[in-house]
LUMTIRO-241499 format. One record per residue: x, y, z of N, C-alpha, C in turn. Coordinates in steps of 0.05 Angstrom, whole numbers, padded with zeros to 5 digits, always signed. Each point is the difference from the previous one (the first is absolute). Layout:
N
XYZXYZXYZ ...
! end
This chain:
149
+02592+02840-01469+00005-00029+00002-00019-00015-00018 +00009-00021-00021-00022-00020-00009-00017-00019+00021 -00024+00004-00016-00017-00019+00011+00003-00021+00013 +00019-00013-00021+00009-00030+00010+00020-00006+00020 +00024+00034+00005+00015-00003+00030-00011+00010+00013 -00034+00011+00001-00016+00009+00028-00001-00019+00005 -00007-00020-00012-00018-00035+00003+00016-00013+00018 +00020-00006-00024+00031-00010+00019-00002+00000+00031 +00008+00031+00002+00007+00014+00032-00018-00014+00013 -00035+00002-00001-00018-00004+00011-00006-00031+00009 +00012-00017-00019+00007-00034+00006+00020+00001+00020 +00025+00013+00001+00023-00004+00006-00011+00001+00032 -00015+00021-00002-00010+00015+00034-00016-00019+00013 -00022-00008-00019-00022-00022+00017+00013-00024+00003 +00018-00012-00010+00013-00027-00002+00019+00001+00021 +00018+00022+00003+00015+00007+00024-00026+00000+00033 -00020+00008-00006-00023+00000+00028+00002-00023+00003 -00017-00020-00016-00004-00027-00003+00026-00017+00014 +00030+00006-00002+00012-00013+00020+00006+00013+00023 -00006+00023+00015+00000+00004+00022-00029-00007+00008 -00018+00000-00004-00026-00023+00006+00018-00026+00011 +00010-00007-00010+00008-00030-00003+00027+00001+00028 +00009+00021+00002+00021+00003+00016-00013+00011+00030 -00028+00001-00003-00009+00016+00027-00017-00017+00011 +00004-00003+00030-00013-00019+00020-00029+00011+00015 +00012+00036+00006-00021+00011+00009-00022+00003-00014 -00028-00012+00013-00018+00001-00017-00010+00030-00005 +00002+00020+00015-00010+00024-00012+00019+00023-00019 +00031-00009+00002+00013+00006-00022-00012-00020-00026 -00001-00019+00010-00015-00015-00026-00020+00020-00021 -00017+00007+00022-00029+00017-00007+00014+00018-00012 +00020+00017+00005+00003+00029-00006+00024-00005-00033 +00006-00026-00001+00006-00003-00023-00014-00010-00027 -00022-00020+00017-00020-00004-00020-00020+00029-00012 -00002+00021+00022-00012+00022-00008+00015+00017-00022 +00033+00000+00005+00008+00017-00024+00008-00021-00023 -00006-00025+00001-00002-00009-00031-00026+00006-00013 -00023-00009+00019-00024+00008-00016+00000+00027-00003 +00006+00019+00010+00003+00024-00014+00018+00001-00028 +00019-00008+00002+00022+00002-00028-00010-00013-00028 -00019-00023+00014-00009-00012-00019-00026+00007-00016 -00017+00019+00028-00021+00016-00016+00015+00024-00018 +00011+00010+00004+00016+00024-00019+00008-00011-00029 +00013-00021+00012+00013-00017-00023-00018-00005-00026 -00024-00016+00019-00017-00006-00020-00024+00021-00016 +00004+00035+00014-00016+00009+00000+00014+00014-00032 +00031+00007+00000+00007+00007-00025+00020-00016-00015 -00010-00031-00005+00007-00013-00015-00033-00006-00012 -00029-00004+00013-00015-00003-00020-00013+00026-00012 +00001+00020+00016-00008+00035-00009+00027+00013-00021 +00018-00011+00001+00021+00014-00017+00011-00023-00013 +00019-00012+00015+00020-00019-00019-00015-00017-00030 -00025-00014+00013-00005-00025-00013-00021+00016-00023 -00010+00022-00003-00009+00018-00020+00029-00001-00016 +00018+00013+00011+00016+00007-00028+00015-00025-00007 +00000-00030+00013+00010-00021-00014-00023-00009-00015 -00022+00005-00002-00022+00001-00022+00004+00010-00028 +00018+00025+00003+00004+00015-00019+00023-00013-00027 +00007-00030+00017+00014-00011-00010-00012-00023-00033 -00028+00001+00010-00022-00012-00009-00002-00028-00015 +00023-00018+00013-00002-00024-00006-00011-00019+00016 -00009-00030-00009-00013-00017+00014+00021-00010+00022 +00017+00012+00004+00027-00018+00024-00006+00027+00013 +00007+00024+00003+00001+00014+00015-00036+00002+00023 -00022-00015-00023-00030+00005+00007+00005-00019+00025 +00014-00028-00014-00011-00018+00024+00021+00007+00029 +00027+00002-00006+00013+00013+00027-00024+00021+00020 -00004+00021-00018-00018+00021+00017-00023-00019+00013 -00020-00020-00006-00018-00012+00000+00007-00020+00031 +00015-00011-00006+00030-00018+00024+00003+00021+00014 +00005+00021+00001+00017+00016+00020-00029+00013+00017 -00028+00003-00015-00020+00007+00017-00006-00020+00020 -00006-00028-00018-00003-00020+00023+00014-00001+00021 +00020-00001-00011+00032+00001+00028-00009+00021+00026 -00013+00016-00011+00000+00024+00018-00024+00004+00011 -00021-00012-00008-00022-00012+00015+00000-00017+00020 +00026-00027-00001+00007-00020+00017+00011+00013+00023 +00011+00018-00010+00021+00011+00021-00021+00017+00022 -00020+00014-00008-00016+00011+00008-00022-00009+00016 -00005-00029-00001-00010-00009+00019+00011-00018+00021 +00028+00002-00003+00012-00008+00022+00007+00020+00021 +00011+00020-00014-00002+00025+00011-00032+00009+00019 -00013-00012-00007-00033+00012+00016+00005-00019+00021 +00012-00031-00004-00010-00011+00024+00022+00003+00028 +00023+00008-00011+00024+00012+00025-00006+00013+00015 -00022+00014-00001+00004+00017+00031-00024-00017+00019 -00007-00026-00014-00027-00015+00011+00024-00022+00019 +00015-00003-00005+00022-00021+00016+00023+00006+00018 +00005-00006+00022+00014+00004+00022+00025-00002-00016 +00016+00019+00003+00038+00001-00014+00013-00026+00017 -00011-00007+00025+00010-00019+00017-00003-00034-00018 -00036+00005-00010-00011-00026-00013+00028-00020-00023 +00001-00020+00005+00015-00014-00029-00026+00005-00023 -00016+00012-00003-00031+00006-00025+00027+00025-00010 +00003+00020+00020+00007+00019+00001+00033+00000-00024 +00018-00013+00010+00023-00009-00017-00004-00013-00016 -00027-00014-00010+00002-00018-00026-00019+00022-00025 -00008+00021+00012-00013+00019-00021+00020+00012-00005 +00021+00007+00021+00018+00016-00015+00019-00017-00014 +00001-00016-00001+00018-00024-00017-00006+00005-00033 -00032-00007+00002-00016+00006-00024-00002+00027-00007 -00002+00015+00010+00001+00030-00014+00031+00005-00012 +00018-00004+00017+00035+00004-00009+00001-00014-00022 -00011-00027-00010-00001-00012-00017-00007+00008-00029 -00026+00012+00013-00020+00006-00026+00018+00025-00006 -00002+00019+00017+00027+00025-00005+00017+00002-00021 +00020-00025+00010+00026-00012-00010-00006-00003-00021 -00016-00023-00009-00011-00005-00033-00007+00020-00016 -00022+00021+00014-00002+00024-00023+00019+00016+00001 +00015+00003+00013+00022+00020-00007+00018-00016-00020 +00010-00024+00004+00015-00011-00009-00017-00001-00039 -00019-00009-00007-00013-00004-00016+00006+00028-00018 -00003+00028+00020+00001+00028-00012+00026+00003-00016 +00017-00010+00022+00026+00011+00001+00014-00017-00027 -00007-00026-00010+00010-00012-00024-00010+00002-00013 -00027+00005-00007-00010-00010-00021-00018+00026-00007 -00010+00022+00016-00024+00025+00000+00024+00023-00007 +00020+00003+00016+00014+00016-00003+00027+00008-00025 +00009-00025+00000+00008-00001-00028-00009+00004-00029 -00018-00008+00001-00027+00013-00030-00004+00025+00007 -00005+00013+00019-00005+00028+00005+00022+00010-00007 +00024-00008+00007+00027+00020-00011-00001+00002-00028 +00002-00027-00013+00001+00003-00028-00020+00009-00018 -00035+00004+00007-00014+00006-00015-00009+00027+00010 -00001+00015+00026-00007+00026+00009+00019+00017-00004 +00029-00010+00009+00025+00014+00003-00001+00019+00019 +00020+00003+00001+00013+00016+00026-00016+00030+00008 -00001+00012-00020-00024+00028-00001-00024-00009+00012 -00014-00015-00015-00025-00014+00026-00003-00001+00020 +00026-00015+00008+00002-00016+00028+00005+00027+00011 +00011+00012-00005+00004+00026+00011-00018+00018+00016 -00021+00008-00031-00022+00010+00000-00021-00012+00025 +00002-00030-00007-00019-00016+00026+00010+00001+00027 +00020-00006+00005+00019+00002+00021-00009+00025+00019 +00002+00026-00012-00001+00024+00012-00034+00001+00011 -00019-00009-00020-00022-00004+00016-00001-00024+00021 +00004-00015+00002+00004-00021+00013+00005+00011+00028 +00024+00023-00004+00017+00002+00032-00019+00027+00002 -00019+00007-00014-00011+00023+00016-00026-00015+00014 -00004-00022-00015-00019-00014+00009-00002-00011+00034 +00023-00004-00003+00014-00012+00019+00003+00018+00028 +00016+00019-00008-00005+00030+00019-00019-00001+00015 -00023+00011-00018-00023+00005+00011-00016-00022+00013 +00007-00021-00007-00013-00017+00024+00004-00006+00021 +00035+00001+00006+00017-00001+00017-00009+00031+00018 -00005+00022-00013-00017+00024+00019-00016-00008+00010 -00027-00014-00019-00022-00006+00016+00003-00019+00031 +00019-00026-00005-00004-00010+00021+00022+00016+00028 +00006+00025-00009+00023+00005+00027-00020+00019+00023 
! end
């Protein structure tokens, strides 16, 4: 699979959580869904900056530099919202307005990837690349998904 439909899948998945959050009253289903986003999203982010955003480097223009550059910050933001969720009652309204902002920030970087990161990657890496990255990506992926079972 290319890089960019691991990516895909992996939006498609956390963005689908993000509205059963929104569809769930019980506050400890709450918890047990906010736990498998921040998991998807540590994976996510663990081989998009260890794999993906290396080989959109390889692209070596000043548009591809500042996306990668954008997409760290992004993922720093995301990362400290993620630290303060398990500090707030799933019951709290604190509780529903972090996850408002994280689905948000989510939404935007994926969305940002998906028009504008991933399209340059097709046309300047090509399909063999994505390929090549892709397959590390999902071993990457594997094995983390072992570690936490």
């Amino acid at each position: 699979m290319k890089a960019t439909d691991l990516l895909k899948k992996q939006h498609k998945s956390v963005k689908a959580l993000f509205k059963k959050v929104d569809k769930t009253e019980d506050g400890r289903h709450r918890r047990q869904l906010m736990d498998q986003i921040a998991n998807e999203l540590k994976i996510h982010t663990k081989i998009e900056e260890e794999i993906f955003y290396p080989a959109v480097r390889e692209i070596g223009t000043e548009k591809a530099e500042e996306m990668i550059d954008e997409a760290f910050e992004e993922h720093h933001v995301v990362d400290l919202v993620l630290a303060e969720l398990p500090t707030v009652d799933p019951e709290d309204e604190r509780f529903a307005a972090k996850m408002t902002v994280l689905s948000e920030l989510v939404e935007h970087h994926a969305d940002e990837e998906e028009e504008e990161m991933f399209p340059m990657c097709e046309k300047k890496l090509g399909r063999a690349r994505l390929e090549e990255v892709g397959q590390q990506m999902q071993r990457m992926v594997e094995a983390s998904q072992r570690r936490a079972a």
